[in-house]
BALOBA-1460 file (C-alpha; in Angstrom, 3 decimals):
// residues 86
<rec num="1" residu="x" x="15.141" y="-82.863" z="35.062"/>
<rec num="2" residu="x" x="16.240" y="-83.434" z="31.629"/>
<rec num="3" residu="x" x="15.092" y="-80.904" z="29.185"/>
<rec num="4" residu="x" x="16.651" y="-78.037" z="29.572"/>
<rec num="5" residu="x" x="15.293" y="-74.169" z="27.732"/>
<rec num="6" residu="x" x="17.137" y="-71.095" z="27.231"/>
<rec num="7" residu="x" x="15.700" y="-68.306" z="27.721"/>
<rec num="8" residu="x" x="16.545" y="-64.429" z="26.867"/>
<rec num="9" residu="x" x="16.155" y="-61.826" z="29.995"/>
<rec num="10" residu="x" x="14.399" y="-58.405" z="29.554"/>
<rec num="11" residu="x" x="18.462" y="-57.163" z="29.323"/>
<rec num="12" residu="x" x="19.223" y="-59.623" z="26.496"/>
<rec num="13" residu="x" x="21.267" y="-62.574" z="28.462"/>
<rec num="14" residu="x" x="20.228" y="-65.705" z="27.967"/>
<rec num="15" residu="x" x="20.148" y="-67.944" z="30.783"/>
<rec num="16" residu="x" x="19.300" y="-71.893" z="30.658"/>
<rec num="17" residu="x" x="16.477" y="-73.384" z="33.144"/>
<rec num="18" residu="x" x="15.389" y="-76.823" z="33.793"/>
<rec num="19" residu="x" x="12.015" y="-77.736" z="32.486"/>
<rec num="20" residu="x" x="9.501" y="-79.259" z="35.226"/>
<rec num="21" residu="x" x="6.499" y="-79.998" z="32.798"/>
<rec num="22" residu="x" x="5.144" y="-78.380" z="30.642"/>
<rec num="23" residu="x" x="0.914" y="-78.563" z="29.429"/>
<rec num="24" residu="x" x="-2.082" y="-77.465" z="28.082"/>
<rec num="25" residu="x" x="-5.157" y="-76.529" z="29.321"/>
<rec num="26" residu="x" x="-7.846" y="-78.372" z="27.430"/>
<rec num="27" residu="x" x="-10.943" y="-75.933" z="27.337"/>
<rec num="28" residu="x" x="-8.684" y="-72.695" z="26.163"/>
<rec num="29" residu="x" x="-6.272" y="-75.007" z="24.094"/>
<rec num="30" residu="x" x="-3.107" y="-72.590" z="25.938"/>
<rec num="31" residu="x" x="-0.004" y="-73.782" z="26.516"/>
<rec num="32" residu="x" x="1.991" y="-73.263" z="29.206"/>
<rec num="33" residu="x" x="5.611" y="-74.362" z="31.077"/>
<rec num="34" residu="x" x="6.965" y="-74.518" z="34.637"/>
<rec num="35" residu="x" x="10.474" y="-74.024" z="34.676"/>
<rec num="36" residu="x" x="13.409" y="-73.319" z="37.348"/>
<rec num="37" residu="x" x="16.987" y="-71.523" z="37.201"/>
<rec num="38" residu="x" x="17.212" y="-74.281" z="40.693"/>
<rec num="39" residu="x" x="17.546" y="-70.907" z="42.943"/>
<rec num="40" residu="x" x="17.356" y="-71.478" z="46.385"/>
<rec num="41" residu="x" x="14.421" y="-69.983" z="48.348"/>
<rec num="42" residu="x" x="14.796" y="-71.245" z="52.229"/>
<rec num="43" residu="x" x="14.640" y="-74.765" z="51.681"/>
<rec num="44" residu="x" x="12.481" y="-74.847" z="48.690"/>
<rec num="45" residu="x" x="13.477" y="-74.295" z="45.252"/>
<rec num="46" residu="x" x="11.559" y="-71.090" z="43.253"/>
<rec num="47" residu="x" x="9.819" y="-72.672" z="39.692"/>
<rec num="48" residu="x" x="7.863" y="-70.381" z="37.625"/>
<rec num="49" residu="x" x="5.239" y="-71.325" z="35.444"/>
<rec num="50" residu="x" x="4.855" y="-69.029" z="32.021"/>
<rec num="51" residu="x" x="2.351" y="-69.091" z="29.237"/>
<rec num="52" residu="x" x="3.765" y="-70.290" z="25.569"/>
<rec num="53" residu="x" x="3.473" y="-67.949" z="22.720"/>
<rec num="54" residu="x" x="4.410" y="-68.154" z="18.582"/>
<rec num="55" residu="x" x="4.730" y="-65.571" z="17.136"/>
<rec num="56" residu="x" x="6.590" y="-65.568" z="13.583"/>
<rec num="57" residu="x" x="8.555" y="-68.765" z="14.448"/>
<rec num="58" residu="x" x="9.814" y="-67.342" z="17.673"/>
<rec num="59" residu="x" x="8.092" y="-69.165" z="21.103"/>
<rec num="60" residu="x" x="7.856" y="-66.566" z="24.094"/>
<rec num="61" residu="x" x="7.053" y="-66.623" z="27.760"/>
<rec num="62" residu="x" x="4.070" y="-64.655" z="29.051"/>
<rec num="63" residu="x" x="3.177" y="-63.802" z="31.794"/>
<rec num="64" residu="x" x="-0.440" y="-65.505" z="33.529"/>
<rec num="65" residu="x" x="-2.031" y="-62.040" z="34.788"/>
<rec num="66" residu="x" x="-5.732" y="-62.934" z="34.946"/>
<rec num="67" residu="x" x="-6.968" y="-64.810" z="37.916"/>
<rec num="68" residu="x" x="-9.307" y="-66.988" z="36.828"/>
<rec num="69" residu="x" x="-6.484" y="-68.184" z="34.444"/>
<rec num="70" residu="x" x="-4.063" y="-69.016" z="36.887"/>
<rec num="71" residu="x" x="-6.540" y="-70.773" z="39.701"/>
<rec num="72" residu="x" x="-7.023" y="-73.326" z="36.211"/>
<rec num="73" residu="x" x="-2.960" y="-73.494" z="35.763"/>
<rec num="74" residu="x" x="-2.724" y="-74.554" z="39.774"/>
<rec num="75" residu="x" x="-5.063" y="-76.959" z="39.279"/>
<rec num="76" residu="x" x="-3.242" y="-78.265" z="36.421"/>
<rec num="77" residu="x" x="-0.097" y="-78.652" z="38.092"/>
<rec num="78" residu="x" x="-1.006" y="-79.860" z="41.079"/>
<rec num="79" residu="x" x="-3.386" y="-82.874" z="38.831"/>
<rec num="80" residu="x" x="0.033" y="-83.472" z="37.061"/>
<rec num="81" residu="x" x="1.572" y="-83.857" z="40.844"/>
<rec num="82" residu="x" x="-0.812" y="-86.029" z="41.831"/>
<rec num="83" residu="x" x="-0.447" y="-88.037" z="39.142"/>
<rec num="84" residu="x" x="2.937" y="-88.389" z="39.066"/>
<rec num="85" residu="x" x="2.909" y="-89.724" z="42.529"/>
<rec num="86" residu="x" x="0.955" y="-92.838" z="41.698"/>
């Protein structure tokens, strides 16, 4: 993982992560990232995948809520996977 991101918590720290890919969905024209801070869960590492906002200059990381939404982002992801592996 080369590009790295820094990103400011809810108390105002920033704290870099590692970028895993980042993408857009084609039929909603969204962007969105999947990033890591490389923390340790069991033998896996924990990524988390955000949508990108700008706003005023300023890019932000929401948060996928809606279902539908996030079964597409999966999909997405695992497609870049897959193609990766080939």
């Amino acid at each position: 993982m080369d590009k790295k991101v820094l990103i400011t918590n809810s108390i105002g720290q920033q704290i870099q992560a590692d970028v895993i890919t980042a993408f857009k969905l084609k039929d909603t024209n969204q962007s969105y990232i999947v990033y890591t801070f490389n923390e340790k869960k069991g033998d896996n590492i924990k990524t988390y995948t955000s949508k990108i906002r700008e706003e005023n200059g300023e890019v932000y990381f929401d948060s996928i809520t809606d279902d539908e939404e996030w079964k597409k982002v999966k999909e997405a992801i695992i497609r870049q996977a897959m193609e990766s592996e080939e």
